[in-house]
Each structure stands twice: as structure tokens, then as C-alpha cells.
C-alpha positions in Angstrom: 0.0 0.0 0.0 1.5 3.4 -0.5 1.0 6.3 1.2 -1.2 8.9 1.4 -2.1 12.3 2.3 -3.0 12.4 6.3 -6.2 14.6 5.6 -7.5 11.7 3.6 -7.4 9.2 6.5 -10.1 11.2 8.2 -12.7 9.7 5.3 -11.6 5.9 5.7 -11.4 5.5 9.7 -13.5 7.7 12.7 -10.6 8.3 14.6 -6.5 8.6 13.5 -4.0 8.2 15.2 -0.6 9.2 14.8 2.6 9.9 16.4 5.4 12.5 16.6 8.7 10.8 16.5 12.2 13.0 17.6 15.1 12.9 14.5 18.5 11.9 15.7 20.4 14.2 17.5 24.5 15.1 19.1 25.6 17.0 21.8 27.4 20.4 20.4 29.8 19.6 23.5 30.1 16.0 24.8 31.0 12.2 23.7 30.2 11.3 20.1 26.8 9.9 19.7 26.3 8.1 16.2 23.7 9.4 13.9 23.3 6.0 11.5 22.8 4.0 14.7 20.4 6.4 16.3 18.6 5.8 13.1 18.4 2.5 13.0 17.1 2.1 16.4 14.1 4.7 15.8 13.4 2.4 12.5 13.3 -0.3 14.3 10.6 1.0 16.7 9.0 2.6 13.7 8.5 -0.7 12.3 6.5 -1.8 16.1 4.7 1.3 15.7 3.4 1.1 12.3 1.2 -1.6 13.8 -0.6 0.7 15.4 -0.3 4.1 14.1 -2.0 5.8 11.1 1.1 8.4 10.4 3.9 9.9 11.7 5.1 12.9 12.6 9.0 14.6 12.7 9.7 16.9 15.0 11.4 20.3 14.9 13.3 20.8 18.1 14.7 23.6 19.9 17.3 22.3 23.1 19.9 24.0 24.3 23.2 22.4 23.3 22.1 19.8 21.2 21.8 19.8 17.2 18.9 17.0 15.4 18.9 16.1 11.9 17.0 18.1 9.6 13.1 16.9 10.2 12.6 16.7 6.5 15.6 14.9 5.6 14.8 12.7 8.4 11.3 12.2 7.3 12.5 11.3 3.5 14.9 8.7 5.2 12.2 7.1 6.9 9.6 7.0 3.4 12.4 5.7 1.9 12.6 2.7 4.4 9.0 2.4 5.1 7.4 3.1 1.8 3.7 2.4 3.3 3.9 5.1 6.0 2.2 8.4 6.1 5.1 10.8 7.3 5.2 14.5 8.0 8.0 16.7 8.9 7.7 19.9 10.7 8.8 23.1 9.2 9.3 25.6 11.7 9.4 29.6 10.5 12.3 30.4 13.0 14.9 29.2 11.7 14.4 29.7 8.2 14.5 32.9 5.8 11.4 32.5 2.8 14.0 31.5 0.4 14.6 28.4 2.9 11.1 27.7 3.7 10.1 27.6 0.0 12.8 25.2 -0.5 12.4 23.0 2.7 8.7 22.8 1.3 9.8 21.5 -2.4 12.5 19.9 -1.4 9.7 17.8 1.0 7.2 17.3 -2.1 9.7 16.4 -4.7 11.0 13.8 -2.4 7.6 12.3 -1.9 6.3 14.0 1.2 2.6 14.9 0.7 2.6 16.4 4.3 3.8 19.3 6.1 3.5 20.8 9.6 4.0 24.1 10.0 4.8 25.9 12.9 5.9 29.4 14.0 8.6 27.6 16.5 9.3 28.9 20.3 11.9 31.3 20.2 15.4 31.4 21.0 15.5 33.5 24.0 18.7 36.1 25.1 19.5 33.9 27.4 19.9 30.9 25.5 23.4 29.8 25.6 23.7 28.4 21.9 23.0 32.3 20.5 20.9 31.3 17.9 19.1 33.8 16.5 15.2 34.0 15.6 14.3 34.4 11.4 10.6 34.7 11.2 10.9 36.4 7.7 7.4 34.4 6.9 4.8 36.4 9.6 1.9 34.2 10.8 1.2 30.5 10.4 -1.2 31.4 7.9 1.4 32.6 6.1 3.3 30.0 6.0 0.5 27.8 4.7 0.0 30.3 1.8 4.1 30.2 1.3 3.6 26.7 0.6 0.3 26.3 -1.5 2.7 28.9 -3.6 5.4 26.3 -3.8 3.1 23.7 -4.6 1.4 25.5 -7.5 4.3 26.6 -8.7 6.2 23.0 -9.0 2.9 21.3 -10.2 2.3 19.2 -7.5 -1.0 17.7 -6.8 -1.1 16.7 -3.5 -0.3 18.3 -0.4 -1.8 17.8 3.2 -0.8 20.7 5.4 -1.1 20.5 9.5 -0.9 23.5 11.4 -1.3 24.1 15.6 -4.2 25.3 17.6 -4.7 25.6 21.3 -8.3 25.2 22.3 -7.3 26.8 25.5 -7.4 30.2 24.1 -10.6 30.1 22.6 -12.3 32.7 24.8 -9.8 35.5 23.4 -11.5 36.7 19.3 -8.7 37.5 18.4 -7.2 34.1 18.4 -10.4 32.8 17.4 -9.4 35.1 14.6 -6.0 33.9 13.8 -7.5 30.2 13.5 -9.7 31.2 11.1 -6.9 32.8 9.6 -5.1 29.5 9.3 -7.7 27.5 8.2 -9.2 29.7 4.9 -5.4 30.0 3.9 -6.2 26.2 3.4 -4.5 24.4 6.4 -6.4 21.0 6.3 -5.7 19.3 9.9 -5.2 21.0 13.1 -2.9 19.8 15.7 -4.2 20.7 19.2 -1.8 21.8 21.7 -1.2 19.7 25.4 -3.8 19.8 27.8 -3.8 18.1 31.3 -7.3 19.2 32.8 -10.7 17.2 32.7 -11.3 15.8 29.4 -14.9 17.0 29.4 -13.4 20.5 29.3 -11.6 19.8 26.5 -14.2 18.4 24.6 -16.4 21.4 25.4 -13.6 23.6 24.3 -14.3 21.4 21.3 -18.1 22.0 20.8 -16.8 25.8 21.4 -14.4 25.7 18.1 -17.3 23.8 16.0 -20.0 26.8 17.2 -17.8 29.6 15.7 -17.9 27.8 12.4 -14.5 26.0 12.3 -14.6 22.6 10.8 -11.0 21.0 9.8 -10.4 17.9 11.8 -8.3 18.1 14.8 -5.8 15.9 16.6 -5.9 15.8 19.9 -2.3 16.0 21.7 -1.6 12.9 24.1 1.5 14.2 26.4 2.8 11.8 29.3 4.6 12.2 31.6 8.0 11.0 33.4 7.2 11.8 36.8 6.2 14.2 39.1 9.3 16.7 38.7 8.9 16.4 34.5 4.8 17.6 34.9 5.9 20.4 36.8 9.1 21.7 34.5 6.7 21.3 31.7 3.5 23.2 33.5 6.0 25.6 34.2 8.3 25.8 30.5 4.4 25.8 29.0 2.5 27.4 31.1 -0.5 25.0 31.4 -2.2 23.5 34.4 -1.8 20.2 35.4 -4.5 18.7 37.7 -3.4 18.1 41.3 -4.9 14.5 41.9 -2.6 13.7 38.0 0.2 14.9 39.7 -0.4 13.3 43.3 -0.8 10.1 41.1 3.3 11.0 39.2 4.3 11.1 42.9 3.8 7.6 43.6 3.7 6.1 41.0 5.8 7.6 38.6 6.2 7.6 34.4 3.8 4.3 34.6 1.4 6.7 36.4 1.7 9.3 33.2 1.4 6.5 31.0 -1.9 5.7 32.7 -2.8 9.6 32.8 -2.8 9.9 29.0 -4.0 6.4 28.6 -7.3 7.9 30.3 -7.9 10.8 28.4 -7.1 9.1 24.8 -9.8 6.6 26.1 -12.3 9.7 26.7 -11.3 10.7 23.2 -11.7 7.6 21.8 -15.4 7.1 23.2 -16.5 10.2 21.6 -15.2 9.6 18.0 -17.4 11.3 15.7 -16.9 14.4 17.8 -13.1 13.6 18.1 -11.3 12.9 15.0 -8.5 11.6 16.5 -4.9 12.1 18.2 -1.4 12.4 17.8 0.9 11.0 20.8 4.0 12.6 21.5 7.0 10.3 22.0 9.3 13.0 23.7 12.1 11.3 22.2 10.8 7.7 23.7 9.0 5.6 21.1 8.6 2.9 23.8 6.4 5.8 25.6 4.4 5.9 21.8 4.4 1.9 22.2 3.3 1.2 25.9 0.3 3.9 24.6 -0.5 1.9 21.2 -3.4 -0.5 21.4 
């Protein structure tokens, strides 16, 4: 079977599901780590988690003092080992001038990539000992969807399946309401929700909320867990989002088997709702066993 555009999943199954993987990485200063066996062990899981995922994602990271491989180079490498898979690099507008971002997006097409996610990326902050500095020459997300439907018309390709992010949190503030709507009439076709760690009937009224102001793409819920205790509260604090005290009593005793249950919970909430819930993507944070002990 070969693959297909993500956005045309949604019409064959009631609920995806998907995963972001992490590329291969070094340290800028510490002991070698090799890249082609880094590689080979996250194919090797790939293969396990094809089983039981609709698609994959690539991420683009941002952490101090360590360098990954290019996410679309990565995600070529990977189609070209596991022709049948659904894979989707993330393109992030920080780090890359227009002239870069219209040839990260052709280089993705022409190399058989028929998704993209694109992202405005965290910024580097003056603080950040690596010094890299922030591009955003491409303003907005919706700009960088219309960047690449330009690429795409202009190389003649037919298919492209663009994912952008949305936070459901913010939905009370117009003027992001605005900026969605932005996103999706400049023709982003899947939305990728950002982490949340409250009560899942929330977030699924948050969800009747985005339907009710007449926004219809599919969305993929995010399905974070968590290490431990210490790793929900860096993350509540590097993110700024609230994490439920009984989810964290819970990472105190029982630690990353306790976040694996947490976001085993609310996938199962999602899950029971398909129809209303199109689906979600599980983040790996670098651990595809995490992405496995979460596959059913």
C-alpha cells in the first residue's frame, strides 16, 4: 500500500492516530553519539509502531546544546525505508528565511512528502546559551500555509496535506479565534491541538466551542505523558498549562507508569466520543517505547 495524504485518512477510519517521533540528535559539547545508529534504532521501533499508528510525525526541536537532523531529511529517510507510511515533517518559521522555507517545502514534495506541519517555533530567548538567533521572515502561520500552497502550485504538485497548531485553551480571546480562522481559509487542512492536562470533558467542550464559531478542519488531539512528578511540573512551568493536582499526586507515587496511565485515560475519553473527536497524535518526547506502551 502506499501512502497517502493524512487529511485523507479522516474519510476511511472515525478516529486517527498518529505519532510525533524526535530525529537523531548530538551533543554540540560532549562524547560522540552516532547518527546511523540512532537511526536505525528509531526504525526499528518505527517498524512496532506502524502496527498501530495511522502516520507519523517529525519533530522540529529547539534544546539547548544539542543539534537533530533536519526533520525533513529525516522524514525522507524514513519513506524511503518504510514506503507504506504516512510521514510529516515539521517546518518551523524560526529558523528559516522565505528562500529556505520555499525550498524546505519542495524539497519535501519532490522527495515524496505529501505532508507538512507548520509551525511558528518557540523562540530562542537572550538567554539561550547556543545564541541562535530568531528568522521569522514568513509572519503568521497562515502565512506559512500560503508560502507553501505557492510552492506547490508553482512545482505542479497535486497533493499536499498541510497540519498547522491550535490551542483550544485560548478560545475565549477573538482574536485568536481570529487567527484560526486565519489558518484555516489560507487552506490548512488538519489542526494539531496543543497539550492539555485538565478534565477531558473541558476539553471536549472547548471542542463544541471551536465547531460553534464555524470552524470545521479535523483536529488531533495532543496525548503528552509524563516521566514523573518533577517532569509535569518543568513542563506546567516551561508551557505554562495546568496540570491537575490529583494527576500529579498520582506522578508522585507512581511515577512515568502513572503518566502513562494519565494519558491512557484521556485518549480513552477521546476515543469514546469519535465522531466528535477525529482523533490524536501521541508525542514520543524522544521515547518511542512511551508511543508503544500507549498503542493498542
Amino acid at each position: 500500500m502506499g501512502a497517502r495524504m493524512i487529511s485523507t485518512l479522516f474519510s476511511s477510519t472515525d478516529f486517527v492516530q498518529t505519532v510525533e517521533l524526535w530525529p537523531p540528535s548530538y551533543p554540540v559539547d560532549g562524547p560522540a553519539k552516532p547518527l546511523e545508529k540512532q537511526f536505525s534504532w528509531l526504525s526499528e521501533r518505527l517498524d512496532i509502531l506502524g502496527e498501530y499508528f495511522d502516520a507519523f510525525h517529525v519533530a522540529d526541536l529547539k534544546v539547548p546544546g544539542r543539534r537533530y537532523l533536519d526533520p525533513v531529511m529525516t522524514a525522507v529517510s524514513l519513506r524511503d525505508r518504510f514506503r507504506w507510511l504516512e510521514v510529516a515533517p515539521t517546518i518551523s518559521a524560526r529558523d528559516r528565511n522565505t528562500k529556505a522555507l520555499q525550498e524546505a517545502v519542495a524539497a519535501s514534495l519532490f522527495f515524496g512528502l505529501d505532508n507538512l506541519i507548520l509551525v511558528r517555533g518557540d523562540p530562542y530567548l537572550a538567554a539561550d546559551p547556543d545564541r541562535s538567533k530568531n528568522v521569522y521572515d514568513v509572519p503568521g502561520v497562515s502565512g506559512l500555509v500560503k508560502l507553501a500552497r505557492g510552492v506547490q502550485s508553482s512545482i505542479s504538485h497535486a497533493n499536499l496535506c498541510i497540519m498547522t497548531p491550535v490551542d483550544l485553551s485560548r478560545l475565549e480571546d477573538e482574536k485568536y479565534l481570529d487567527v484560526i480562522r486565519q489558518r484555516e481559509e489560507a487552506t490548512s487542512n488538519v489542526f494539531l491541538s496543543q497539550m492539555f492536562f485538565g478534565d477531558p470533558d473541558d476539553y471536549l467542550s472547548m471542542l463544541d466551542h471551536l465547531r460553534s464559531e464555524g470552524i470545521r478542519s479535523p483536529v488531533l488531539h495532543n496525548i503528552f505523558p509524563f516521566y514523573s512528578y518533577d517532569d509535569a511540573l518543568d513542563v506546567s512551568l516551561r508551557f505554562k498549562v495546568h496540570v491537575a493536582k490529583p494527576t500529579l499526586d498520582q506522578l508522585k507515587e507512581g511515577g512515568v507508569s502513572a503518566g502513562v496511565k494519565a494519558a491512557s485515560r484521556f485518549r480513552d475519553v477521546l476515543r469514546a466520543n469519535r465522531g466528535k473527536v477525529n482523533g490524536i497524535f501521541v508525542s514520543s518526547r524522544g521515547e518511542p517505547e512511551l508511543a508503544i506502551r500507549l498503542a493498542e
